[in-house]
DOTORMAR-128828 format. One line per 2 residues: number of its first residue (from 0); their letters; for each residue x, y, z of C-alpha. Coordinates in steps of 0.5 Angstrom, whole numbers, always signed. Each point is the difference from the previous one (the first is absolute). Example, Ala and Ser with C-alpha at 12.3 -4.5 7.8 and 13.67 -1.06 7.14 Angstrom:
BEGIN
0> as> +25 -9 +16 | +2 +7 -2;
% end
This chain:
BEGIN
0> xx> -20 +7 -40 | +1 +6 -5;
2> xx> +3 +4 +6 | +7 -5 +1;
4> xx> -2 -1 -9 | +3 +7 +0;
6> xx> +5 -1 +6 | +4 -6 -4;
8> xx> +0 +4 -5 | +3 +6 +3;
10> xx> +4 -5 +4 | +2 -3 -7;
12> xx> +2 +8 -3 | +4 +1 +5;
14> xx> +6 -2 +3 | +1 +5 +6;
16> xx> -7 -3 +3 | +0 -3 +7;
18> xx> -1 -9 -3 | -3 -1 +7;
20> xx> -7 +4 -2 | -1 -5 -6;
22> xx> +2 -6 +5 | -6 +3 +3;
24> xx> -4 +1 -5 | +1 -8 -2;
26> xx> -1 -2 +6 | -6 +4 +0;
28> xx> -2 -4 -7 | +1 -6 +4;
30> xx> -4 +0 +6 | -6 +4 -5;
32> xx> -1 -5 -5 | -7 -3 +2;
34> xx> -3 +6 -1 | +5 +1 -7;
36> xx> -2 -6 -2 | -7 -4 -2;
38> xx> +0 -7 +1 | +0 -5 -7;
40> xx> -4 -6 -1 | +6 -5 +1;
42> xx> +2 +5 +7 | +5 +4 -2;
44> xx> +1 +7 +0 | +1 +5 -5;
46> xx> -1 +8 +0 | -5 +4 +0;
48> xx> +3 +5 -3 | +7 -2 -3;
50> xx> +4 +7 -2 | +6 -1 -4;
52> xx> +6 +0 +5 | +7 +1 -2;
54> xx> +3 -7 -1 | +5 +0 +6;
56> xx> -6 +3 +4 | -3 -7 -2;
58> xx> +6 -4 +1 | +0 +3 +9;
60> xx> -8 -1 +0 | +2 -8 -1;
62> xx> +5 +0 +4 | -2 +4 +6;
64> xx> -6 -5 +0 | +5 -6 +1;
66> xx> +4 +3 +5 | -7 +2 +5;
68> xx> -3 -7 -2 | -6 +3 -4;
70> xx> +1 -5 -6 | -3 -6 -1;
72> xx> -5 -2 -6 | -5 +4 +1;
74> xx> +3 +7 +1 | +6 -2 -6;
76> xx> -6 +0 -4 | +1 +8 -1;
78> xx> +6 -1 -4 | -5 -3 -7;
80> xx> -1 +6 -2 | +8 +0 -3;
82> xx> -2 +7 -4 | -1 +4 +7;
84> xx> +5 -4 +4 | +6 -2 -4;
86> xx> +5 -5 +3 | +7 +0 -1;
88> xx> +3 -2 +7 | -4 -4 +2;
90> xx> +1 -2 +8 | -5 -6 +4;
92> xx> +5 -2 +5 | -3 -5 +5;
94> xx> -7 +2 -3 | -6 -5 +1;
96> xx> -2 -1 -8 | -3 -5 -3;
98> xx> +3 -2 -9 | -7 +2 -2;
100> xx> +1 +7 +3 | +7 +1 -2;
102> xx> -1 -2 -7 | -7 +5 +0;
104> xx> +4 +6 +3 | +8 +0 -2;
106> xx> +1 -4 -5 | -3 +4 -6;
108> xx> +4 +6 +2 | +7 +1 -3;
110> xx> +4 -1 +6 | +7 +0 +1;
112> xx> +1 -2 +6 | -4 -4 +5;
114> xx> +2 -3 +7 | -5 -5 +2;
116> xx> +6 -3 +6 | -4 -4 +6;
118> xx> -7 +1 -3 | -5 -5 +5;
120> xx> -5 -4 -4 | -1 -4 -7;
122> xx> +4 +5 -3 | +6 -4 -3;
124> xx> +6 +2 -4 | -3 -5 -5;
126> xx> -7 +4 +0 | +4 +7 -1;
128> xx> +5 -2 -5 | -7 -3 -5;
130> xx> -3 +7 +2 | +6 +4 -3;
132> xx> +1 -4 -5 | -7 +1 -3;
134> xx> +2 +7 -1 | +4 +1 -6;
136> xx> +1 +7 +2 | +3 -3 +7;
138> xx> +4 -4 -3 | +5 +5 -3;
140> xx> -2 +6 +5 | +3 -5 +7;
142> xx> +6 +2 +1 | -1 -1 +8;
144> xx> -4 -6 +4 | +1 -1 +7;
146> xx> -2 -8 +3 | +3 -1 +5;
148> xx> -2 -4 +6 | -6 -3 -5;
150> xx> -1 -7 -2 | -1 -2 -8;
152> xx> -4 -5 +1 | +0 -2 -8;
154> xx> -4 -6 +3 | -7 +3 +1;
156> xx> +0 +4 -6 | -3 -3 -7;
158> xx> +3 +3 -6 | -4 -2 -6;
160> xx> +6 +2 -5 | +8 -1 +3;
162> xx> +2 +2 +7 | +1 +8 +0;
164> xx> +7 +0 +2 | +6 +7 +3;
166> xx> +2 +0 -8 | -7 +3 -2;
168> xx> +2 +6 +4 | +5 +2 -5;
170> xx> +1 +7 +3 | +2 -2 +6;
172> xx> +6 +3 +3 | -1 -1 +8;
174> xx> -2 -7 +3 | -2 -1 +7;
176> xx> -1 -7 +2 | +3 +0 +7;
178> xx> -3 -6 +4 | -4 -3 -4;
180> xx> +0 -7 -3 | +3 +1 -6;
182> xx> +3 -5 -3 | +6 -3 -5;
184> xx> -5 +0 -6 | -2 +7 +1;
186> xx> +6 +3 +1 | +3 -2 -7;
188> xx> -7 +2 -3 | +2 +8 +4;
190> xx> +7 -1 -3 | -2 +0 -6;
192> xx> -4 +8 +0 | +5 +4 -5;
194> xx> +0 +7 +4 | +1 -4 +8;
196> xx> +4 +4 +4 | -2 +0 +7;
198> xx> -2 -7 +4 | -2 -2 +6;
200> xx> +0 -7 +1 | +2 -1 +9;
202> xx> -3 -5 +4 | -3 -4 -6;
204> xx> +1 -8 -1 | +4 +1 -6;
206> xx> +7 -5 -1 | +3 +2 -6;
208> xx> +3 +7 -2 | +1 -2 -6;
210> xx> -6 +3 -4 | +2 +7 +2;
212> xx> +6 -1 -6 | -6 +2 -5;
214> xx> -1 +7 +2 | +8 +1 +2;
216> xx> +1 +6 -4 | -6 +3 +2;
218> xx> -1 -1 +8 | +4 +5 +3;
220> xx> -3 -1 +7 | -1 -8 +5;
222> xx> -3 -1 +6 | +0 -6 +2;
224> xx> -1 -1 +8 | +1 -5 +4;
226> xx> -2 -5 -7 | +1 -8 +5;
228> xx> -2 -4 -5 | +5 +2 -4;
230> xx> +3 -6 -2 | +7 +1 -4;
232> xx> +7 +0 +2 | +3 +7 +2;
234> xx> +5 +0 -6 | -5 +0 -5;
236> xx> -5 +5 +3 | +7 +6 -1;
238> xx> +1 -3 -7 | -8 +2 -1;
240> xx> +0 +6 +3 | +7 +2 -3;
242> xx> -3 -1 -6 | -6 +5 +1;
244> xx> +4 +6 -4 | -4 +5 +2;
246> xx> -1 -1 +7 | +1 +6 +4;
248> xx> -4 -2 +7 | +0 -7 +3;
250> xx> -3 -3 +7 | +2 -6 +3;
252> xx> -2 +2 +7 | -3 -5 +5;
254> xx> +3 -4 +5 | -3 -6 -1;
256> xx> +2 -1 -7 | +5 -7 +2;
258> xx> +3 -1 -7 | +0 +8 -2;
260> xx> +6 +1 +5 | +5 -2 -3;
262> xx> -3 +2 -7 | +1 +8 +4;
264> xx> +7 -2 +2 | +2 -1 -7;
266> xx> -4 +6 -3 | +4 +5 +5;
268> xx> +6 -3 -1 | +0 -1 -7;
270> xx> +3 +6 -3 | -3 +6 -4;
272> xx> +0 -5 -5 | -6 -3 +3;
274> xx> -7 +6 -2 | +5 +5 -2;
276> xx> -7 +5 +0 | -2 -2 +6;
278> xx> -1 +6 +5 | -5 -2 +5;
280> xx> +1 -7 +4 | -4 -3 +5;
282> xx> +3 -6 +5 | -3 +1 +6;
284> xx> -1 -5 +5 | +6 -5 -3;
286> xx> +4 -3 +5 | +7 +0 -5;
288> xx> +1 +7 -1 | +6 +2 +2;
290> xx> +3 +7 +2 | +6 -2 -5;
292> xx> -6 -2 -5 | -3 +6 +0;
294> xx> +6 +3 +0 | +3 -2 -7;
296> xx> -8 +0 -3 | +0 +8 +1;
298> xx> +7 +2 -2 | -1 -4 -6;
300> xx> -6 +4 -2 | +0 +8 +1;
302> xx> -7 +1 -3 | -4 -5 +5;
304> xx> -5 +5 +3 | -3 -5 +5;
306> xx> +2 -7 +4 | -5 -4 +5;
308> xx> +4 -2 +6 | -5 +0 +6;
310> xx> +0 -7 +5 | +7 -1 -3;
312> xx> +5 +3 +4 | +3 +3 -5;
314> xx> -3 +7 +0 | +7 +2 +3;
316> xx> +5 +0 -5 | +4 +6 +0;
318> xx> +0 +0 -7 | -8 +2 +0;
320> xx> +1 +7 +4 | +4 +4 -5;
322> xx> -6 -1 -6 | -4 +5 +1;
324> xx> -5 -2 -7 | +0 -7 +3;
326> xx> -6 -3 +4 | +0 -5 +5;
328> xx> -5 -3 +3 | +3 -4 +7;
330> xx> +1 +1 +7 | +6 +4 +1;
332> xx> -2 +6 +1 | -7 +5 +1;
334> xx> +0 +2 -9 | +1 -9 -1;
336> xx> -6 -2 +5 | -4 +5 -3;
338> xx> +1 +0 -8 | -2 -8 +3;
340> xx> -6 +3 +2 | -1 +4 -6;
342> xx> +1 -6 -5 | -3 -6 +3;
344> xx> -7 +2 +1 | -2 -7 -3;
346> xx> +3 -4 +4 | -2 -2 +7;
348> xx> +7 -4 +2 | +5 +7 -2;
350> xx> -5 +5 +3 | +0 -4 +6;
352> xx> +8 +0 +0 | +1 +7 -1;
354> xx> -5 +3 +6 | +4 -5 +4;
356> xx> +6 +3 -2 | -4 +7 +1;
358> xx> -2 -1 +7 | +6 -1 +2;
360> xx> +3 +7 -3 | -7 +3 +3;
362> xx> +3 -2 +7 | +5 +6 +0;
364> xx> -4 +5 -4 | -1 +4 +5;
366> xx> -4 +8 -1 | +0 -3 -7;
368> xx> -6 +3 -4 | +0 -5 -6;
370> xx> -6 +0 -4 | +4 -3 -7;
372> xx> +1 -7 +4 | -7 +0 +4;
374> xx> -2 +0 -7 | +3 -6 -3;
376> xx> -2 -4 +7 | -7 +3 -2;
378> xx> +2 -3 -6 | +1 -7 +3;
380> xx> -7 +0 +4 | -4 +1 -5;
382> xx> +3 -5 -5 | +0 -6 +5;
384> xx> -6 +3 +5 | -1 -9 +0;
386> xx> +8 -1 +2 | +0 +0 +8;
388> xx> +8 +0 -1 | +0 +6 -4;
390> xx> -6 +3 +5 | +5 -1 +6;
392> xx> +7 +2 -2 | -4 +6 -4;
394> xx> -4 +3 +5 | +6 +0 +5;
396> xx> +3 +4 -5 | -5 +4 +0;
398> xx> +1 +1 +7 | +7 +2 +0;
400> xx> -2 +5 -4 | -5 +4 +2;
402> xx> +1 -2 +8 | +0 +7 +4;
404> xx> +0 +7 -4 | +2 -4 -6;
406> xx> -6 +0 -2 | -1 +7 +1;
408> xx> +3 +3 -7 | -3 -7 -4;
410> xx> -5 +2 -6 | -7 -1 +3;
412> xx> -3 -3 -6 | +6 -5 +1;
414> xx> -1 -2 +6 | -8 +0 +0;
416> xx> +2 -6 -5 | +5 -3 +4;
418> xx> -5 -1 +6 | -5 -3 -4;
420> xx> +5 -5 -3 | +2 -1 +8;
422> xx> -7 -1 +2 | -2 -4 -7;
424> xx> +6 -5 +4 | -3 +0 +7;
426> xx> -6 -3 -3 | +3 -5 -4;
428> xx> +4 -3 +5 | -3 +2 +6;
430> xx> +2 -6 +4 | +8 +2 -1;
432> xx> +3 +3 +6 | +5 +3 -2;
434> xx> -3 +3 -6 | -6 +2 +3;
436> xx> +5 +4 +5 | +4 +3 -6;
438> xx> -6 +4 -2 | -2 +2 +6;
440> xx> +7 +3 +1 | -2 +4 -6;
442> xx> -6 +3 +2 | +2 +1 +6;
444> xx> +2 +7 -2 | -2 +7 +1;
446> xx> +1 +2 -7 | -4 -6 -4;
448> xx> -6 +0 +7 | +0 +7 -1;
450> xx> +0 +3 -7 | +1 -5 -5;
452> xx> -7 -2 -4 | -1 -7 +1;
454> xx> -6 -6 +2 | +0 +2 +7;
456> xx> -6 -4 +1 | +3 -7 -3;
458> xx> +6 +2 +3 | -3 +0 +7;
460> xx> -4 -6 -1 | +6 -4 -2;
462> xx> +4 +2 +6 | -6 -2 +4;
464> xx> -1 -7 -2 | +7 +0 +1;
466> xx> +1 +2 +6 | -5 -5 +3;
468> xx> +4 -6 -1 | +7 +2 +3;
470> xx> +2 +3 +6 | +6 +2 -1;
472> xx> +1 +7 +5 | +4 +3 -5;
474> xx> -4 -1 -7 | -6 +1 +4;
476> xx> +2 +7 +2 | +1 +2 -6;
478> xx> -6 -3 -4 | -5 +3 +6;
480> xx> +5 +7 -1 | -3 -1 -8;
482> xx> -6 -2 +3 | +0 +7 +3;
484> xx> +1 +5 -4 | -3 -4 -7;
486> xx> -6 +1 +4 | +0 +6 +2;
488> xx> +0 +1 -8 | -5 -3 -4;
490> xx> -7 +4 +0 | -6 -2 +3;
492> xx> -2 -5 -5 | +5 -5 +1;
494> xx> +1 +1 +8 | -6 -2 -1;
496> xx> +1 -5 -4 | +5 -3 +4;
498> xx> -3 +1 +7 | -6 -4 -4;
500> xx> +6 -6 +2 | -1 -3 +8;
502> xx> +6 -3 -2 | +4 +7 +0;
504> xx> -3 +1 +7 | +1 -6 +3;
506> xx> +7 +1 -2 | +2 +6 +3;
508> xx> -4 +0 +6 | +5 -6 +1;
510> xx> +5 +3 -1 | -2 +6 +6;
512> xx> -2 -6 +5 | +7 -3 -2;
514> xx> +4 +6 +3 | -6 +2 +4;
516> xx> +1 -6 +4 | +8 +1 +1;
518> xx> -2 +7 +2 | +6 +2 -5;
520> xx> +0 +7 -4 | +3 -1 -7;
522> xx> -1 +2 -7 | -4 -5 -1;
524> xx> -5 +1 +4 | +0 +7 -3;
526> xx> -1 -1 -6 | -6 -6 +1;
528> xx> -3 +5 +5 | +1 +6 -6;
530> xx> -2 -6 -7 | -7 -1 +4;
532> xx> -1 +7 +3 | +0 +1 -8;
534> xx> -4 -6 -2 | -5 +1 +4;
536> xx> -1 +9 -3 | -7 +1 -3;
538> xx> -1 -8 -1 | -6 -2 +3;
540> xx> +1 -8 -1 | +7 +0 +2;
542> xx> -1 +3 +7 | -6 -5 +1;
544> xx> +5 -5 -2 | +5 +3 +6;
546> xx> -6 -1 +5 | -1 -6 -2;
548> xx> +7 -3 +2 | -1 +2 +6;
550> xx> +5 +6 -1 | -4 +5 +4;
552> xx> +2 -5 +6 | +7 +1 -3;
554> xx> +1 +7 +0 | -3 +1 +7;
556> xx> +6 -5 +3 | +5 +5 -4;
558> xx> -3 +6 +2 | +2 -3 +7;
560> xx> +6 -3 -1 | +3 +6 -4;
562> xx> -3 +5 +4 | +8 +4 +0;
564> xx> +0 -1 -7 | -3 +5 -3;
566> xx> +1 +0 -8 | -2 -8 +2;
568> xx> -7 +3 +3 | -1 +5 -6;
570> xx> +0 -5 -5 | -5 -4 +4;
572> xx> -4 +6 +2 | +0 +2 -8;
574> xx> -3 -7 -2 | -6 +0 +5;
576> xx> -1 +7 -2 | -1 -4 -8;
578> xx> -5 -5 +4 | -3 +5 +3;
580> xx> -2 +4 -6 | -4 -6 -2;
582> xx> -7 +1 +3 | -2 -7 +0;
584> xx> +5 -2 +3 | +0 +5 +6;
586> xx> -4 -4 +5 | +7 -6 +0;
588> xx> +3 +7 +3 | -5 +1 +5;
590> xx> +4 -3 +6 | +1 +4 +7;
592> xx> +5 -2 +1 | +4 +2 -5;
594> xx> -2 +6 -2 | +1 +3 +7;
596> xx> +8 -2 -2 | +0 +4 -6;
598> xx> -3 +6 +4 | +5 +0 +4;
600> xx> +5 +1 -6 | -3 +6 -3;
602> xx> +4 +4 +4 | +6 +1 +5;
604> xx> +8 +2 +2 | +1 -8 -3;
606> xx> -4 +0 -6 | +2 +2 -6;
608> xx> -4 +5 -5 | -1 -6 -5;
610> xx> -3 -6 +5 | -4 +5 +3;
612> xx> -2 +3 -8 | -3 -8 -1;
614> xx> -3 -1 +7 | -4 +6 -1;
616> xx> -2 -2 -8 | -2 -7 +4;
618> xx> -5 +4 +5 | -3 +5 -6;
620> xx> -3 -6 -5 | -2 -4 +6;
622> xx> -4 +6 +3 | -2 +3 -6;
624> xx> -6 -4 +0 | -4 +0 +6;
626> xx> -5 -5 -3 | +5 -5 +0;
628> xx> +3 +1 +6 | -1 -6 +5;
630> xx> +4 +1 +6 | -3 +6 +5;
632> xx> -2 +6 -2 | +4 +3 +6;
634> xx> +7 -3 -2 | -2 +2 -8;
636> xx> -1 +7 +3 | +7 +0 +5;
638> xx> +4 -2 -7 | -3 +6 -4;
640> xx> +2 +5 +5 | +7 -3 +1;
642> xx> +2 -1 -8 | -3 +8 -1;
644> xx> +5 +2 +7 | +5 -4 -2;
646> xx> +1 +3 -8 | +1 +6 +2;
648> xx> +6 -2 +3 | +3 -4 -5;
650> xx> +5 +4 -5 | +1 -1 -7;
652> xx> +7 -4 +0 | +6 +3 -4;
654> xx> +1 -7 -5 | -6 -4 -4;
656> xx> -4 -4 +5 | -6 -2 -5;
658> xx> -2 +0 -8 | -7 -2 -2;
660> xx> -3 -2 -7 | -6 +4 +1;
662> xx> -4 +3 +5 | -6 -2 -1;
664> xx> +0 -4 +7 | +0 +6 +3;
666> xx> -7 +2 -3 | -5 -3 +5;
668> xx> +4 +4 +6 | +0 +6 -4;
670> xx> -7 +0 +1 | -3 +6 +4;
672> xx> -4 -5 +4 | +6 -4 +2;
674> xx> +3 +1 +7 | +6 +7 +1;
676> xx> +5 -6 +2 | -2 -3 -6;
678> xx> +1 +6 -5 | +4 +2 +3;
680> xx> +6 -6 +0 | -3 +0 -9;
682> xx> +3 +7 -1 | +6 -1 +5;
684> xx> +2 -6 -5 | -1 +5 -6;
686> xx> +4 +6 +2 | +5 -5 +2;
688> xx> +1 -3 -7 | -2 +7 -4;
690> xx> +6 +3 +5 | +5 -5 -2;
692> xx> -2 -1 -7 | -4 +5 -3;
694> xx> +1 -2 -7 | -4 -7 +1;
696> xx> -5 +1 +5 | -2 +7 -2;
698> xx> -2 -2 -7 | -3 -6 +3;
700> xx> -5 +4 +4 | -2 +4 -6;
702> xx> -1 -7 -5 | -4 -4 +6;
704> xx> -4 +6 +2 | +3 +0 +7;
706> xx> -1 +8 -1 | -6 +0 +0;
708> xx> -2 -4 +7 | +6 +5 +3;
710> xx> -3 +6 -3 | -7 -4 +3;
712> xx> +3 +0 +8 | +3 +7 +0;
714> xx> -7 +3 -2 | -4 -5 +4;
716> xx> -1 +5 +7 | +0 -6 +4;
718> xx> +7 -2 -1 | +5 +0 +5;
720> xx> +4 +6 +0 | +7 -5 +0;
722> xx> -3 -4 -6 | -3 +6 -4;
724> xx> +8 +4 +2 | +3 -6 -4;
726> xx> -4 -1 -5 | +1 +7 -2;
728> xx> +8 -1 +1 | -1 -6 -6;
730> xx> -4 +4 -4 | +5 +7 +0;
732> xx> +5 -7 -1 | -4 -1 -7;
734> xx> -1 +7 -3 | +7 +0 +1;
736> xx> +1 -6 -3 | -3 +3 -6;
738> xx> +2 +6 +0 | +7 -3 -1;
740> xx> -1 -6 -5 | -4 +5 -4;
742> xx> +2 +8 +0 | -3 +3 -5;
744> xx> -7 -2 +1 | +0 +1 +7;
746> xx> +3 +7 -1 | -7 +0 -5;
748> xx> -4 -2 +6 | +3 +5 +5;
750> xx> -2 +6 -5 | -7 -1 +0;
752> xx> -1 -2 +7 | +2 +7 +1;
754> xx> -3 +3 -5 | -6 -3 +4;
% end
């Protein structure tokens, strides 16, 4: 903790340094605090140790812990200690805490700004204005207070002395109460703050505007969205806002606002008369504005900076497209529907509208690398990740614009978010078709599957659940396309962890004997056979679970069905290969009949290298253990002779056939006990991998000591000469290794051996 005390600081100092280290360091702070902290009799945290942080540093450390969901009673507990962590711009948005924490932790600081918006639980507005109150300091200080999407809940709370009210707070200038129950009586008591300039009031039960004339030579901005119960006629609503002196920005948007339409149609056809200061005006979603309307309204005023127009067909005015300072939400072209997206992040309806309007400019947005807008829709599904309409039309958007190679010049860190906000909708709607079909589009891929960093493991759990309950050719190509290479991804722990699942096992071999009773060859089947072949790679449990749905019986009918298609039979071969490494499961393998058959693929003018490469590794754990073997001697003795033969024959193919996670399944026929054929068939793989990737596999054959066991075989005097010579082969291949990887110490090396 000193070590990010002395980053913030540098961070605070200067201004050149990068703000993603003291993220960093936050986040770090964050996930640390049990061991920062010790616990306190009533369970709260507070710092061990507790240096004196800079106060904005302390204002980012409360915030960063509302936004990763690591605030609630006890840990808030840190923020008592108001001398070391000073608070000003206090944010607990949509954080689970009690009245008796936030009293205890915020209110004695000396806050100017607060947003509790959406906090679940017993906290109540009425709670947060009394523990407000209570601190004389923060009655003048507060100059912000967010509450939207909370309920006052002035009922449940006992005050001894009069209700605490809005006009205690005598230093606030900005007001939230969006979404709210706030009622008429509130209102005039809000309207009475003498320094009001900023008021939020939208989708509240209020029915009277009139209060709003106490603050009329203060408030300079009103935002009174989708106000339903507002129950005045349209000429006495512009008679109160035209006397509303210092307004400079008004919403009056909602497209359900039955009475407010007609209030808007005089506003905008009113005159410069009306709200001569107002520059910015928000009408969007009403049904009785008019292009002409719009026409008049901005001609009359030369210093409007912003108009809302969006759902309400508008958008098109030609008067619009010469103001170059003039914003304009809307639908008209790609600059209005995305200011949409900017502005309306708070409102769901809006957000919808606009990527619907998105979706539909994304169609032709073709070789169109465009990482500003797939920030927005971004955007939009994290706000709304519970909406099904946002996450439907959104993730189609997302589609559209990282479908082929745009994807390919996208920022990595961006997509990594936007995959996991498209697997966050694939698991809370996972039985929408439609949607569950846009996601898969979106990583189907090669970009995203291959390089950008995101959960592959959940992603590939989630394309398995749902893959089980549709059968649809086309999706179900893709989701086993996914499958495929997500698998091929995840380390050995989670391909464990996911083979640990019969469910997953049952559901791919379904899908091989469904193509395999039609007799087809198609991608499908490919990418079934390739997402178990991985499956069932250095993972003991999956492959028992793959003898146990009957899958061994399977594959024989699949080698004979295809017995021509050699990629087919390679990925079937690769999987018995995987089964049999496992030493307690050889004995299912042990079948005469079916070992005779992979013999006679291990080598031929008809075979190519890379069958013959898996039969092969098929026979050399099979035969590697004599004591196992419980089929004739004779025949355990033919297959020796015939694998060692046939090896020699073999050459290395010019493309990659094969990678590998380790090399420690060739360990046991390394041994100098072990068969020539057997041996050998080991150091062939090894000299095949080395020879095509030498970076990788040389490197692995140091860390995991297969050095030493070629060093083992190539002095042993009883080793065969082939596998001697091809030992020796990988060897030569690591020193070099070496010796380009590091030139100065082999350089060293070289000396003193010859001075030897």
């Amino acid at each position: 903790v000193e070590y990010i005390y002395i980053y913030l600081h540098i961070l605070q100092a200067e201004e050149s340094c990068p703000v993603a280290l003291s993220e960093l360091c936050l986040a770090q702070v964050c996930l640390s605090l049990d061991s920062l902290c010790s616990t306190q009799p009533d369970g709260s945290l507070r710092l061990s140790w507790a240096p004196l942080l800079p106060q904005e540093m302390a204002d980012q450390l409360l915030h960063k812990m509302a936004a990763q969901g690591t605030l609630n009673d006890r840990t808030v507990g840190i923020f008592r200690s108001c001398e070391q962590l000073r608070l000003r711009r206090a944010c607990v948005r949509s954080s689970p805490l009690s009245a008796e924490a936030f009293r205890l932790a915020l209110c004695p600081h000396r806050l100017q700004e607060l947003d509790a918006s959406g906090v679940p639980g017993g906290l109540t507005g009425a709670h947060i204005l009394s523990g407000l109150a209570s601190n004389p300091e923060c009655r003048a200080s507060l100059q912000k207070l967010t509450l939207s999407r909370l309920q006052f809940g002035w009922t449940s709370l006992e005050v001894e002395e009069e209700q605490v009210g809005f006009s205690s707070l005598q230093g606030l200038r900005t007001l939230n109460l969006a979404n709210t129950d706030l009622t008429d009586p509130f209102l005039e008591d809000i309207c009475t703050l003498p320094r009001l300039e900023v008021l939020d009031i939208s989708s509240t039960p209020v029915t009277e505007l009139s209060a709003l004339l106490g603050c009329r030579l203060t408030l300079r901005s009103l935002t009174a969205h989708g106000l339903r119960q507002l129950d005045m006629s349209p000429a006495r609503v512009i008679s109160i806002l035209s006397q509303l002196h210092a307004l400079r920005h008004l919403d009056l948007s909602d497209d359900r606002f039955a009475s407010g339409d007609e209030a808007v149609r005089l506003l905008l056809e009113g005159g410069s008369g009306i709200l001569p200061a107002l520059v910015s005006l928000d009408v969007s979603g009403r049904k009785k504005v008019t292009e002409g309307t719009v026409t008049a309204f901005v001609e009359g005023r030369r210093g409007l900076l912003f108009l809302g127009l969006l759902a309400t067909g508008a958008g098109s005015c030609d008067v619009l497209s010469g103001k170059d300072n003039l914003k304009v939400t809307g639908e008209a072209n790609e600059k209005q529907i995305c200011e949409s997206l900017r502005r309306y992040r708070e409102r769901e309806c809006f957000t919808r509208e606009a990527l619907v309007h998105l979706y539909q400019l994304t169609n032709d947005m073709y070789d169109q690398t465009r990482p500003d807008i797939l920030k927005l829709v971004l955007g939009g599904m994290q706000n709304y990740s519970e909406s099904l309409h946002v996450q439907l039309v959104a993730s189609a958007c997302v589609f559209n614009l990282t479908n082929q190679d745009m994807a390919v010049g996208m920022p990595h860190p961006l997509l990594s978010a936007v995959v996991h906000q498209v697997l966050e909708a694939m698991r809370s709607f996972p039985s929408h078709q439609q949607l569950q079909k846009n996601c898969l589009l979106v990583l189907c891929s090669d970009t995203i599957l291959q390089d950008v960093p995101f959960d592959r493991f959940k992603a590939a759990k989630l394309v398995m659940n749902w893959l089980s309950g549709h059968v649809d050719r086309t999706l179900q190509r893709m989701a086993v396309a996914v499958i495929s290479i997500l698998v091929a991804k995840l380390s050995t722990e989670q391909t464990t962890q996911l083979g640990a699942d019969i469910f997953v096992m049952k559901q791919l071999l379904g899908i091989v004997q469904q193509k395999a009773m039609a007799g087809v060859v198609d991608s499908t089947l490919k990418f079934a056979l390739s997402a178990l072949w991985n499956l069932t790679d250095e993972t003991p449990t999956a492959s028992r679970h793959f003898i146990q749905c009957q899958g061994l019986e399977l594959y024989e009918e699949v080698l004979e069905t295809y017995s021509s298609e050699s990629s087919i039979q390679q990925k079937v071969l690769g999987l018995l290969n995987n089964i049999a490494e496992v030493e307690e499961l050889q004995a299912d393998m042990m079948q005469e009949d079916m070992l005779e058959h992979v013999v006679t693929l291990l080598q031929g003018p008809q075979v190519e290298v890379g069958v013959s490469y898996f039969a092969g590794g098929i026979l050399a754990h099979l035969t590697s253990r004599q004591d196992a073997w419980t089929l004739d001697q004779g025949l355990r003795q033919t297959i020796l002779e015939q694998l060692h033969a046939a090896i020699l024959t073999w050459a290395l193919p010019e493309r990659e056939m094969v990678s590998y996670r380790s090399f420690r399944p060739f360990f046991s026929l390394l041994q100098t006990s072990q068969p020539a054929g057997v041996q050998l068939w080991a150091v062939w793989a090894m000299r095949l991998v080395c020879t095509q990737n030498g970076v990788q596999y040389c490197h692995m054959l140091q860390v995991e000591g297969a050095v030493e066991l070629l060093k083992t075989l190539s002095f042993d005097l009883d080793t065969h000469s082939n596998v001697r010579g091809m030992a020796e082969s990988i060897l030569g291949m690591v020193e070099r290794h070496q010796t380009t990887s590091n030139p100065l110490r082999t350089q060293t090396e070289k000396g003193h051996h010859g001075r030897s």
